[in-house]
C-alpha atoms as a printed R data frame, in Angstrom:
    type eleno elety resid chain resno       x       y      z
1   ATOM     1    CA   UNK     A     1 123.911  92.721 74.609
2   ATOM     2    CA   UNK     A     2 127.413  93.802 75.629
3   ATOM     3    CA   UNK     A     3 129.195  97.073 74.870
4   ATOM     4    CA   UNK     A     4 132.287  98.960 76.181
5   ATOM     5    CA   UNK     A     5 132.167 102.686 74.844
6   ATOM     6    CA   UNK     A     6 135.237 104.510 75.412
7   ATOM     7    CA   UNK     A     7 135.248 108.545 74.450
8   ATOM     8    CA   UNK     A     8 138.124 111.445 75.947
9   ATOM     9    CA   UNK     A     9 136.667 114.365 77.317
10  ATOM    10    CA   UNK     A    10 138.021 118.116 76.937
11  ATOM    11    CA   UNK     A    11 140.777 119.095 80.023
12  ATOM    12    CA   UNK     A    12 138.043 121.781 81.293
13  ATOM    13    CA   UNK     A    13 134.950 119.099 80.856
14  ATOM    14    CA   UNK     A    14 136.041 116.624 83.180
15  ATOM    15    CA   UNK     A    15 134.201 117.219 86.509
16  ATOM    16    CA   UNK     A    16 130.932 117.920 84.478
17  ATOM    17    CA   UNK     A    17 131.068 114.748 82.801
18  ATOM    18    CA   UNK     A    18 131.976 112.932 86.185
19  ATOM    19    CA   UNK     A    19 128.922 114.974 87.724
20  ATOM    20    CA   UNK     A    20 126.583 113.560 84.938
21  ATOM    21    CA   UNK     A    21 128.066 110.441 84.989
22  ATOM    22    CA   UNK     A    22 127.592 110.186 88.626
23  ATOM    23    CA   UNK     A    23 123.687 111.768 88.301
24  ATOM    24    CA   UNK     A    24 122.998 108.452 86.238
25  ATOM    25    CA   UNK     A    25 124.068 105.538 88.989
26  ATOM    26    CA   UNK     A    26 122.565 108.047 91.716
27  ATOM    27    CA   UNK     A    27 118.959 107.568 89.697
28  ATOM    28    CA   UNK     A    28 120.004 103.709 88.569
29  ATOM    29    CA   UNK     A    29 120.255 102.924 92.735
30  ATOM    30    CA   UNK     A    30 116.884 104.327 92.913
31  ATOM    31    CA   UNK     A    31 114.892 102.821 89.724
32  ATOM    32    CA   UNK     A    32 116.845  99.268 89.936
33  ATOM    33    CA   UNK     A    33 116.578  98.215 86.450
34  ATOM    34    CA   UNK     A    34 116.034  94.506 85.941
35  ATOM    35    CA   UNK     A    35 118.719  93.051 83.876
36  ATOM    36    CA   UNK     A    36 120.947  95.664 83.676
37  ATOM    37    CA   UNK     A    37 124.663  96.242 84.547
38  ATOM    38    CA   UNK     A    38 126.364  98.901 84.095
39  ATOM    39    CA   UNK     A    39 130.192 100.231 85.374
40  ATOM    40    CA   UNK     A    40 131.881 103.279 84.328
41  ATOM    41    CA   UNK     A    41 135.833 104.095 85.048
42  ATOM    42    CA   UNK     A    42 138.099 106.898 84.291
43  ATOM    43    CA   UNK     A    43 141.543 105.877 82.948
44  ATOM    44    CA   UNK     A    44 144.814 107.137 84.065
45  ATOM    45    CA   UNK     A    45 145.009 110.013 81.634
46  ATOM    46    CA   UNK     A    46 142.133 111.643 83.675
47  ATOM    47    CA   UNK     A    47 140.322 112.544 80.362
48  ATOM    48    CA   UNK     A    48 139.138 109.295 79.287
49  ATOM    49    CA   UNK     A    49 136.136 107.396 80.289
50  ATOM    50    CA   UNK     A    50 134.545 103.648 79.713
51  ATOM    51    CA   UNK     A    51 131.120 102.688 80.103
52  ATOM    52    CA   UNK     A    52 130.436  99.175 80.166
53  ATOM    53    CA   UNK     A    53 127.049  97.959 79.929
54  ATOM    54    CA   UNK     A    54 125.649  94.181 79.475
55  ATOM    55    CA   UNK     A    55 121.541  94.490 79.117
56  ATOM    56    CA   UNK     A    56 120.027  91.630 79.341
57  ATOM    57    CA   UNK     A    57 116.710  92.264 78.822
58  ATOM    58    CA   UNK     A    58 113.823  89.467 76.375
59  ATOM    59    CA   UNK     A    59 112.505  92.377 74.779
60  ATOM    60    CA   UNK     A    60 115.993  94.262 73.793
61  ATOM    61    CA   UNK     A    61 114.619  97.662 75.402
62  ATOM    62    CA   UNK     A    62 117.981  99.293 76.983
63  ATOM    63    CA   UNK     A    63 116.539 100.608 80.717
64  ATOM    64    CA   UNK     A    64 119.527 102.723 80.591
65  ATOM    65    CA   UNK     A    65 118.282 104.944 77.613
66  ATOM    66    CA   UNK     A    66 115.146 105.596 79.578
67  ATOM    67    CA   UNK     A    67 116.428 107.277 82.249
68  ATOM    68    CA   UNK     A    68 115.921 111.235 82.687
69  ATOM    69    CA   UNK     A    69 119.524 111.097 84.107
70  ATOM    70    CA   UNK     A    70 120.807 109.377 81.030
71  ATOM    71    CA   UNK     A    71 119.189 111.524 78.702
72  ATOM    72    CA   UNK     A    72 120.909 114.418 80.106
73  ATOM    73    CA   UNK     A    73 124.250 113.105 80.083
74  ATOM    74    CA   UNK     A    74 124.438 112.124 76.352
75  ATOM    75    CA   UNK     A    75 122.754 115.773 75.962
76  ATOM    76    CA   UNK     A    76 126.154 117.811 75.523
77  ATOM    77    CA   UNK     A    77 128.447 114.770 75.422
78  ATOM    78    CA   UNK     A    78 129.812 115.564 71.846
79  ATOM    79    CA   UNK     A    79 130.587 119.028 73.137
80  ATOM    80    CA   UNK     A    80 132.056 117.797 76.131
81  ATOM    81    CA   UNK     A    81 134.346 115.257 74.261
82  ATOM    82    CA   UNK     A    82 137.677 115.697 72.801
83  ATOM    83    CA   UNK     A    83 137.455 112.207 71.336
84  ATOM    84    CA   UNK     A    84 133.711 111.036 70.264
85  ATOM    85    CA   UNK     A    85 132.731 107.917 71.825
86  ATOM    86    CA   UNK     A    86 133.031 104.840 69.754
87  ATOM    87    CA   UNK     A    87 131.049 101.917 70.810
88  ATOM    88    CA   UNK     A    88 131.930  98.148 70.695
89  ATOM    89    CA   UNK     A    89 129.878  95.003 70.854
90  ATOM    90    CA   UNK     A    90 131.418  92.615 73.027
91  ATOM    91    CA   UNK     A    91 131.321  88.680 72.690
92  ATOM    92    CA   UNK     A    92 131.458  87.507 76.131
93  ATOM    93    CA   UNK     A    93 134.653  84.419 76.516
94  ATOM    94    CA   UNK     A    94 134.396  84.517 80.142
95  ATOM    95    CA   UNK     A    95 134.541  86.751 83.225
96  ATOM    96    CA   UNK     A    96 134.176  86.772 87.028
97  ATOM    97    CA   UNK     A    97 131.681  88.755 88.985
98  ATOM    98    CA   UNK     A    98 131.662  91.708 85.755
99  ATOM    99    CA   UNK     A    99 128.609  90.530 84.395
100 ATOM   100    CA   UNK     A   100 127.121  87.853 86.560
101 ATOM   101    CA   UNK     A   101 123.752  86.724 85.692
């Protein structure tokens, strides 16, 4: 599974979403999920963020949704937004060291 989700964040709500955003690779160093990859940039506008995430996992269970740091991030991310996220299954054509297995 591949996904880019892409969502704009409120002028006011942009260091708190960087702060959660950077609470989730700060517990992801520590718990070093098997078969997950995950990368998260702010565009040029400074309001909007993508998350990209490739799970790779038999069973289908997402690592990512498990984590306490995670949790709390999607908690208020409607209210932070300006833009709800919108989420996009991607079918992989090729890349180079994004998603190496």
């Amino acid at each position: 599974m591949k996904r880019i989700v892409q969502y704009k964040v409120k002028p006011e709500r942009v260091a708190d979403n960087e702060r959660y955003v950077r609470a989730v690779y700060e517990e992801l160093h520590r718990a070093r999920p098997p078969g997950l990859r995950y990368a998260t940039f702010r565009l040029p506008d400074g309001q909007s963020f993508i998350h990209l995430v490739s799970n790779e996992e038999a069973d289908g269970a997402n690592p990512l949704t498990a984590l306490p740091a995670f949790k709390a991030f999607l908690a208020e991310l409607r209210e932070r937004c300006e833009t709800p996220p919108v989420t996009t299954d991607l079918e992989e054509i090729g890349s180079y060291g994004v998603f190496d297995r």
